[in-house]
N, C-alpha and C positions, 0 to 999 in steps of 0.2 A: 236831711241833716240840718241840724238847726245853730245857726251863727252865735257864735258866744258875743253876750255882751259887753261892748267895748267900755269897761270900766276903770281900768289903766292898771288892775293888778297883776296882771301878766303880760310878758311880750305879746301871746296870743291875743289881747281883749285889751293890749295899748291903743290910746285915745290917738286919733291923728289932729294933729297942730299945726298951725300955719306962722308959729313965732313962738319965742319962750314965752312972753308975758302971756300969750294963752293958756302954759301951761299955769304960770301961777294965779290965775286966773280960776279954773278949772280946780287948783285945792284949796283955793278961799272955798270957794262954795261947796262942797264937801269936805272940806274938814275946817272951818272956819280958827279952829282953839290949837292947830297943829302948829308946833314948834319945829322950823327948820331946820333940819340938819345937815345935808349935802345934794351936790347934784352932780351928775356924773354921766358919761357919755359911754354908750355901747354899740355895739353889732351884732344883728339876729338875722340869718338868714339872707345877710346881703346888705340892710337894710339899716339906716342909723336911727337911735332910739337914745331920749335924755334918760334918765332915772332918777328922781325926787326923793328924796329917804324924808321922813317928817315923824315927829314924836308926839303921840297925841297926850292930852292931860292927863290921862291914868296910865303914862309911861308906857304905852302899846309903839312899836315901829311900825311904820308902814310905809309901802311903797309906790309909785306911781311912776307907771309907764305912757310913754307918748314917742308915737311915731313921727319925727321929725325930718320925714323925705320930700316934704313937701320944698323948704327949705335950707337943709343944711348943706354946704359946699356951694352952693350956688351964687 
């Protein structure tokens, strides 16, 4: 079975982070021209995850996922 690549579009293939600034970080460099929109805090499976919503320049939403258990509460 072959591991999905961790590309932060889904809880499944969320990037693991060690700090927020990683994640911004992490959408300079793939989305460099994205316009931010919100961020937002969730729970999958146990397990906390931020969520980045960002608006790219031809108005497309997108999402980024990052596993945040390294982390959060601590």
């Amino acid at each position: 079975m072959n591991q999905p690549i961790n590309d932060g579009s889904t809880f499944e293939k969320a990037i693991v982070v060690s700090s927020v600034e990683e994640e911004y970080r992490y959408v300079k460099q793939v989305c460099a021209e994205c316009k931010f929109i919100r961020q937002s805090l969730a729970s999958n499976n146990g397990k906390p995850y931020d969520i980045l919503e960002f608006k790219k320049p031809e108005g497309e939403t997108v999402f980024f996922y990052f596993d945040i258990s390294n982390f959060f509460g601590k």
